[in-house]
Every structure is written in C-alpha cells, then in structure tokens.
C-alpha positions in Angstrom: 37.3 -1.1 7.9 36.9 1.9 6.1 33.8 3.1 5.1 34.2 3.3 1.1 35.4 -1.2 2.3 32.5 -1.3 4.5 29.9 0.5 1.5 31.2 -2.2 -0.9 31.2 -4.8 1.3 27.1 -4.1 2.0 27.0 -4.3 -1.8 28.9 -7.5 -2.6 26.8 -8.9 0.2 23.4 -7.6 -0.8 24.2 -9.1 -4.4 25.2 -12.7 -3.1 22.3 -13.2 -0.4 19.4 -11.1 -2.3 18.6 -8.7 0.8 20.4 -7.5 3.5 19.1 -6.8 7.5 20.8 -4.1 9.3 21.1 -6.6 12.6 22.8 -8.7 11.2 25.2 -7.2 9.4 26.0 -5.2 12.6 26.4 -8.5 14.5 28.7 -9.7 11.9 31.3 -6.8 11.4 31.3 -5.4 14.8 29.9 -2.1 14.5 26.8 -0.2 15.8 23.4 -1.0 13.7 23.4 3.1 13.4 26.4 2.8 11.4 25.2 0.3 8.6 21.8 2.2 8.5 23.5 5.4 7.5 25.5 3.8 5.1 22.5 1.9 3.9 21.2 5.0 3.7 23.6 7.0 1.3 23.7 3.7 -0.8 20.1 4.4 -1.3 20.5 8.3 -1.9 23.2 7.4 -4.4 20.7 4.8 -6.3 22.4 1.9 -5.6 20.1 -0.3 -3.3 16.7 -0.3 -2.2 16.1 0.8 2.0 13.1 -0.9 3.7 12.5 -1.3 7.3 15.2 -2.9 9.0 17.7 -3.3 5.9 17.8 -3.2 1.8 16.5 -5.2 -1.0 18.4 -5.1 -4.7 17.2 -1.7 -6.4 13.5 -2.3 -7.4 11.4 -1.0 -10.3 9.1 2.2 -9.4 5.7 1.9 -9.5 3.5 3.0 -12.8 0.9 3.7 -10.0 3.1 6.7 -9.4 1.5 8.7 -12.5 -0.5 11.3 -12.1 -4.3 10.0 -11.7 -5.6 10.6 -15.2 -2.3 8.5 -16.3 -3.4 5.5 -13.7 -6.9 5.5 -15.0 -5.7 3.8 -18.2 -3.5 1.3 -16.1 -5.3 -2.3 -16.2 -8.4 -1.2 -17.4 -9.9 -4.6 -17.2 -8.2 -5.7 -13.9 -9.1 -3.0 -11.6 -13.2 -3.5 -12.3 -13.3 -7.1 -11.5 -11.2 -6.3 -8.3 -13.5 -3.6 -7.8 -16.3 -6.4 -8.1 -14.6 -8.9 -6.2 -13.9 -6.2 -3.4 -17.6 -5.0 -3.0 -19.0 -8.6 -2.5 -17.3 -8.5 0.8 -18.9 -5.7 1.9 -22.7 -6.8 4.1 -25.0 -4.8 5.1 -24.7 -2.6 8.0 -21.0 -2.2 7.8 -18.9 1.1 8.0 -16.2 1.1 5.6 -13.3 2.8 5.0 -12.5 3.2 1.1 -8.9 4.9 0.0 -8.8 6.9 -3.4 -7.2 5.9 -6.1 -8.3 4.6 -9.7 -9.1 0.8 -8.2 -11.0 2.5 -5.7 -13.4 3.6 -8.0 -13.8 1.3 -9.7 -14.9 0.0 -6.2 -17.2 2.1 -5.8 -18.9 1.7 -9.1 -19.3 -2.0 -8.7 -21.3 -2.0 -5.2 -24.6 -3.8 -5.6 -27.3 -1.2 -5.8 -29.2 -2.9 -3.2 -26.2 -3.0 -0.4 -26.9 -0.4 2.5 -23.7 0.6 4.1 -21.8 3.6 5.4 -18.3 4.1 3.1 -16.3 7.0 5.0 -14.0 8.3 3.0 -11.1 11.3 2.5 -11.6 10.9 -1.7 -13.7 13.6 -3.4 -13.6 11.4 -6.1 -15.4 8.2 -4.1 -18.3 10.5 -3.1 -19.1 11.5 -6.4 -19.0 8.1 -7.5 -21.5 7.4 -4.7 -24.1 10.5 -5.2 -26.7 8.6 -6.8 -26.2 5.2 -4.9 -29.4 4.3 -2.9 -28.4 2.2 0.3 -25.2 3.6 0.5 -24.4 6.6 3.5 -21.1 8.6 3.2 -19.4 10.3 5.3 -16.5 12.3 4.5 -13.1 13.0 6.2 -11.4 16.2 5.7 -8.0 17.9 5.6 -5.7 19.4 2.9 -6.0 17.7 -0.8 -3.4 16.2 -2.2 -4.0 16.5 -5.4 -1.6 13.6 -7.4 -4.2 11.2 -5.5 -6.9 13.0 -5.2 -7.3 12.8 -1.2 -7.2 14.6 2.1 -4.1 14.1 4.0 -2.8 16.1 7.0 -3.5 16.1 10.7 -7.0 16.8 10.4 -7.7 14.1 8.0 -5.9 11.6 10.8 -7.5 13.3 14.0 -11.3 12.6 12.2 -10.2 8.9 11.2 -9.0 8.5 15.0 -13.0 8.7 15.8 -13.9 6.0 13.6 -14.1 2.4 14.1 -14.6 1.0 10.5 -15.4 -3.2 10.0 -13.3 -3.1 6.9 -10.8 -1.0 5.1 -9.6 -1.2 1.6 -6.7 0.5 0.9 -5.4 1.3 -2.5 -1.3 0.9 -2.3 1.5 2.1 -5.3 3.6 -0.8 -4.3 3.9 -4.0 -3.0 7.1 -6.7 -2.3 7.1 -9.5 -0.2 10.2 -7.7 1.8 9.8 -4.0 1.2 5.7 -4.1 1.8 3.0 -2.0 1.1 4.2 1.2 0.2 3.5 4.6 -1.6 5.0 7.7 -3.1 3.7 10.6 -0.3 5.0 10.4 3.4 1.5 12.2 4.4 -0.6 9.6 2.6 1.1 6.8 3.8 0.4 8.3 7.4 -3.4 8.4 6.6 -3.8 5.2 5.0 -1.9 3.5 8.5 -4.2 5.4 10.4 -7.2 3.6 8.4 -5.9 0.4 8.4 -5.1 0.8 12.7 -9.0 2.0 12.9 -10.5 -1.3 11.1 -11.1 -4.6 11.7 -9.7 -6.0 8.5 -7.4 -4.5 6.1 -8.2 -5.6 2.6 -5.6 -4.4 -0.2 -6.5 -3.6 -3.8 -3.5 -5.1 -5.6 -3.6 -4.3 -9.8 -0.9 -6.0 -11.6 1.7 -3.7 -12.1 2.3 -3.2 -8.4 3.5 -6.4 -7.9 7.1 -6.7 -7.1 8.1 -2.5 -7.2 8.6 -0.3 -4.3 7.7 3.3 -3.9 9.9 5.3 -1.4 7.3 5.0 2.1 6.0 2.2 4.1 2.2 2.4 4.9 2.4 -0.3 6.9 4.1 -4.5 7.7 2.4 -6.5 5.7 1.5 -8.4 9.5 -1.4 -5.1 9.2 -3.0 -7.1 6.0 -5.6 -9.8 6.4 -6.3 -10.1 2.6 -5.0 -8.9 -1.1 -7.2 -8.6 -3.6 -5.7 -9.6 -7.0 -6.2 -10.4 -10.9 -6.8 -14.0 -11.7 -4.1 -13.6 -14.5 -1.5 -12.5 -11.8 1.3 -15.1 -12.0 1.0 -17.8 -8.6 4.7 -17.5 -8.0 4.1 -13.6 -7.1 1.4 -14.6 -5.0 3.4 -17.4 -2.8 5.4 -15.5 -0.2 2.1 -13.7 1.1 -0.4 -16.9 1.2 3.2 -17.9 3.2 2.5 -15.2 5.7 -1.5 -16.1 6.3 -2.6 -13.2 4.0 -5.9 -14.7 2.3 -5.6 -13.9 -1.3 -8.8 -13.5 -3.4 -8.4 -14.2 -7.4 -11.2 -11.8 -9.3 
C-alpha cells in the first residue's frame, strides 16, 4: 500500500469508527505501529485529524481557554466563582495545596472561607496576590521563568521545587478536556509542571468551566487515570459528563 492509499485509508477509517488507535491499525494492515504514527502524524500537521496518545480523534474545536488571560477572565463569568466555591469547600484545615493559575483558579482563591487555615503553594503571581490579605491561609511560592499567556512559572526550576513537595490536594486549571484526548493545554512546559503537581499530590481535582468540554489543545498534561475528581457547572449538559463518571472520576455539580 502506498502511503498517499495508506493516509486515506486512516481517514476513511477514522470517519467510519469515530477514533482510530495506532495498535490496531498496525495489527490490521501489517505494518510497524511507527509507520501509522508518522503518518498519523503528518495528517495532523496537515489539519486533517486530531493526534492523542496512542492514535487520533476526528479534528476537534480549540479551546477559548487559549486566549490570552485578560480575554479568559470574561469567559463564564458566573461558572467559574461557583466552581471556585465548590472547589474551596474541599479544602480542611491543615492541608497543603497545590493551586494552578489560571482565571478559575482565582476565582478559587477568592472564594476560600476566611476562617480556613491552610498552606496553598503555588507557581502563580496572580494566586498570591489574591491571597495577601487572607488570614489563615500560608503561601508558599514556587519559582522559575514566567510564562506570561498564563501567568506562571514553568521550567526546570519550577519542577525541581515541586519535586520537594508532598501536597494532599491539587487543583489544576486545564484548556481542554475529551473523554479520549484528555486533559490538555496549549504550552509543552506548562503541561510538564502541572504533571509534576498532579504526581506530588494525593488527589487531583480539575477545574472544568464549560467551554472546555469536548476541545483539545495540542499537549497532554496527563491520562485522565491521574484524575480523582472534575469540578463542573450544574448547567453542563449530563451526556458530557457520562464517559468520565464511566471511568470512576467523581464529578461535583457547583
């Protein structure tokens, strides 16, 4: 088979069966599961599918949560605060926790009970200012080189300080989420940080605002196997929901 046949036939096949695993398809024609990941590959480069680990998916939409930050902030302005609520009532006191950046993050970290004492460690700038003037609340900050479309330290230092951390929960912020391609983001450096977060804590809580449902952004943080609960917006439709209370993630409705 040629490979211009073999490119097609990936195609025809990813439009008849929905998604398409690299194994498989290897078993099936013969061939070595490097060859249908390249070509997976250019398919991708040339817009035509959407590559996730182990296979592709049908192209899906990008994220809004792409956007620069100020452009996020007016993103479900009256989602993100009740998840922000909803997400702070786990917290009890004593705990360390990690909190991501990111506009739902915030609004995290406005929402915490002013009589909670915890420690919130944190590589967002924007998360300790938000948590100046809080009472009972410690914070200790990672460091590392800002990235500046999220507002956050990335890079080997920021990694190296989370490595010295054990954290009881984690709540990470995500530009994406898909029941096959996962939790994902836009910047192969924060995606490394927020897996080294989530591998430090207990429980991995994601903050989940509407419009990342069903899009993907182009890097995996993370299997969704990593995530013990997803916090979402009671309006979010059930039928979005289903394939993760399917894989034992708890789903909280705020």
């Amino acid at each position: 088979m040629l490979t211009h046949q073999r490119k097609q036939y990936l195609l025809d096949l990813l439009q008849r069966e929905g998604q398409l695993v690299a194994r498989a398809v290897s078993d099936a024609l013969g061939l070595s599961e490097d060859t249908i990941r390249r070509d997976l590959r250019e398919l991708a480069k040339d817009g035509l599918l959407e590559r996730v680990h182990g296979g592709a998916l049908p192209l899906l939409p990008r994220s809004p949560a792409l956007a620069p930050f100020a452009g996020r902030e007016q993103i479900s302005p009256e989602a993100k605060p009740a998840i922000g609520r909803a997400a702070g009532a786990m917290i009890q006191t004593g705990q360390v926790v990690f909190l991501d950046g990111g506009t739902t993050a915030v609004q995290l970290a406005r929402q915490l009970p002013r009589d909670l004492r915890a420690t919130i460690v944190t590589h967002s700038p924007s998360i300790a200012v938000e948590l100046v003037n809080h009472p009972g609340i410690e914070v200790l900050m990672l460091g590392g080189r800002l990235y500046k479309h999220s507002i956050v330290g990335v890079g080997a230092a920021t990694v190296e300080a989370i490595g010295r951390i054990r954290a009881d929960l984690y709540f990470m912020g995500v530009s994406s989420l898909h029941p096959q391609a996962g939790i994902t983001t836009g910047d192969y450096e924060e995606a490394c940080v927020k897996r080294a977060l989530s591998e430090a804590s207990s429980r991995t809580v994601v903050l989940a605002s509407p419009e990342k449902f069903n899009t993907a952004s182009p890097f995996q943080i993370a299997p969704l196997s990593q995530v013990n609960d997803i916090i979402v917006h009671r309006d979010v439709d059930d039928a979005l929901l289903a394939p993760y209370r399917e894989m034992g993630i708890a789903i909280t409705l705020a």
